[in-house]
C-alpha positions as CSV (number, residue, x, y, z in Angstrom):
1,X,-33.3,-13.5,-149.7
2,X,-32.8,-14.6,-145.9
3,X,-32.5,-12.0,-143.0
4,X,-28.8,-12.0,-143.4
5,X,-28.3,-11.6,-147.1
6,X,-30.8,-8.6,-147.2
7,X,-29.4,-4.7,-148.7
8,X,-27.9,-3.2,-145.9
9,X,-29.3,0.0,-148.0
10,X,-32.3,-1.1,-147.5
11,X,-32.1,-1.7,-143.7
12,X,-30.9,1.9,-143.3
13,X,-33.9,2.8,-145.4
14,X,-36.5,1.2,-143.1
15,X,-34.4,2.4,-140.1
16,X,-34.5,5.7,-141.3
17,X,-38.4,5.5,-142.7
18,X,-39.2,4.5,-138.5
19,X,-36.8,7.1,-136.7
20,X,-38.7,9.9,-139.0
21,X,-42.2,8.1,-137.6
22,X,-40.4,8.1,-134.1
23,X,-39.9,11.8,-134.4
24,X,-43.1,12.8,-135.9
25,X,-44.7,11.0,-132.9
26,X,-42.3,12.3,-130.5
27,X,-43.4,15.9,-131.3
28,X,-47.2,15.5,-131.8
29,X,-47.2,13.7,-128.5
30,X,-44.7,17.0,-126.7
31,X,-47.3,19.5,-128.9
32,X,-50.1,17.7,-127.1
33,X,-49.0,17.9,-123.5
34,X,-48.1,21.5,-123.7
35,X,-51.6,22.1,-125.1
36,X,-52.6,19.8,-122.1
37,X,-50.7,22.0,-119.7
38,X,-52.0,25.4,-120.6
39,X,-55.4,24.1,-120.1
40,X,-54.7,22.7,-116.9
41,X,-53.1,25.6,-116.1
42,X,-56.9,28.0,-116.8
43,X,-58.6,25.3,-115.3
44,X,-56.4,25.5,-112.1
45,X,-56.9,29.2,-112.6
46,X,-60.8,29.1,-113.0
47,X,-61.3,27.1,-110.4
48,X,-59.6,29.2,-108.0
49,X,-61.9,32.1,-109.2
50,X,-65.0,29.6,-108.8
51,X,-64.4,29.0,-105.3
52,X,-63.6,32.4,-104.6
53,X,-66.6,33.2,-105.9
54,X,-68.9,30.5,-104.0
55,X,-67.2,31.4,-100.8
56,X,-68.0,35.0,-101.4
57,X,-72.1,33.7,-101.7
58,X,-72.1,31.4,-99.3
59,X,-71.0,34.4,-96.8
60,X,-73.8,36.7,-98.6
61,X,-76.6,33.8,-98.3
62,X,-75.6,33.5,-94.3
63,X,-75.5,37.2,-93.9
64,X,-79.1,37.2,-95.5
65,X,-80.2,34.1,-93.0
66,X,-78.6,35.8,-90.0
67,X,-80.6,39.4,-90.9
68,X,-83.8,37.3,-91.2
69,X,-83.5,35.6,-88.0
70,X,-83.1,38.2,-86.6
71,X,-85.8,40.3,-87.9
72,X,-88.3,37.5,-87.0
73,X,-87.0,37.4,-83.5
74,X,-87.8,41.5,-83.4
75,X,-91.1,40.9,-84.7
């Protein structure tokens, strides 16, 4: 059978069969970048809190030098 005589059934069949793989795709790839998102989004959100958090030590840790310079200065 050449590519003209072939069952246009057929065709619609295999048409079909990849639109339904199309689909499938379509979805697992949107399910997988709204998963991607929301993970984004806590990492955005944890690193916020990291830096907050660092900042906060780094103040502490130059407090702590400043108080020792200037107790060896006293002494």
């Amino acid at each position: 059978m050449s590519q003209s005589e072939k069952d246009p059934t057929t065709e619609l069949e295999a048409l079909e069969a990849k639109l339904d793989a199309l689909i499938a795709q379509y979805n697992q790839v949107k399910n997988e970048n709204k998963s991607l998102k929301i993970k984004q989004d806590a990492l955005v959100k944890e690193k916020a809190r990291l830096l907050e958090k660092t900042t906060l030590a780094k103040a502490r840790v130059e407090a702590m030098i400043a108080r020792l310079k200037a107790m060896e200065h006293d002494s």
